[in-house]
C-alpha angles and dihedrals in degrees: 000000000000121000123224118245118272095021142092125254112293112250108245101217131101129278081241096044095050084048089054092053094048089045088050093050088041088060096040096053091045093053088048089054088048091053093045089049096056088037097061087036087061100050087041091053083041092057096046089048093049095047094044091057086055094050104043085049095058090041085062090055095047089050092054085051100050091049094064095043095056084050097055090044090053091061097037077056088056103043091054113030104013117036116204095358092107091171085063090069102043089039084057101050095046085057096049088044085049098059098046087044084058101044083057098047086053094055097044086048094054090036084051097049097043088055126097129221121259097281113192094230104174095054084050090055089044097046086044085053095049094045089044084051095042095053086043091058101042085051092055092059 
C-alpha cells in the first residue's frame, strides 16, 4: 500500500471493523462515567451520613442539657415573680421555648428547600466533554 503524502499509514481493517472498535470505547467510556458517577454519589451520601449522626448526637447532649437549664430557669421564675406557682414558671418558659422552636423550624424548612440533592457533578462535566468531543468528531467527517 502506498500512503498518500502528508498522512499516517492507512488502518487495514475494515469501515465495519473500525465502527465496532469506536462502538466498543464508546461503551467503555459511558459505563466509566456511569461508575464514577455512582462512585462520587456515594462519598458525597457518606459524608452526609457521617456528618448527620454527629450531629444528631450532639443534638441529643444539647438536649439533656437544655433540659436542665430550662429546669433550673422555671424555678429561678418562681423564686422571683410567682411564689409558690411554680407552673408559671414552668407555663412561661415552655412559651417562650415554642416560639423559638418555631423560628427555627421555619429556618431549617427554607435552608432545606433551598438545598439541592447530592448531583454527581464531575461525571456531568465529563459526560458534557465526551458528547462536545463526539459531535466534534462526527462534524469533522
Amino acid at each position: 500500500m502506498s500512503e498518500a503524502p502528508g498522512q499516517g499509514p492507512r488502518d487495514p481493517r475494515s469501515v465495519a471493523e473500525m465502527a465496532i472498535d469506536v462502538s466498543e470505547r464508546v461503551s467503555f467510556l459511558v459505563r466509566e462515567e456511569v461508575e464514577l458517577a455512582k462512585a462520587e454519589v456515594t462519598e458525597k451520601v457518606t459524608s452526609l451520613v457521617k456528618g448527620s449522626a454527629v450531629g444528631i448526637a450532639a443534638g441529643v447532649f444539647v438536649l439533656l442539657g437544655l433540659a436542665m437549664f430550662m429546669h433550673a430557669f422555671a424555678w429561678l421564675l418562681n423564686d422571683l415573680f410567682f411564689e409558690n406557682n411554680v407552673w408559671l414558671g414552668f407555663l412561661l418558659e415552655a412559651v417562650m421555648w415554642f416560639i423559638i422552636a418555631a423560628i427555627a423550624g421555619l429556618i431549617a424548612y427554607r435552608s432545606l428547600k433551598s438545598g439541592a440533592p447530592p448531583v454527581p457533578a464531575m461525571a456531568i462535566e465529563e459526560g458534557k466533554e465526551i458528547r462536545e468531543t463526539l459531535q466534534a468528531g462526527s462534524d469533522n467527517d
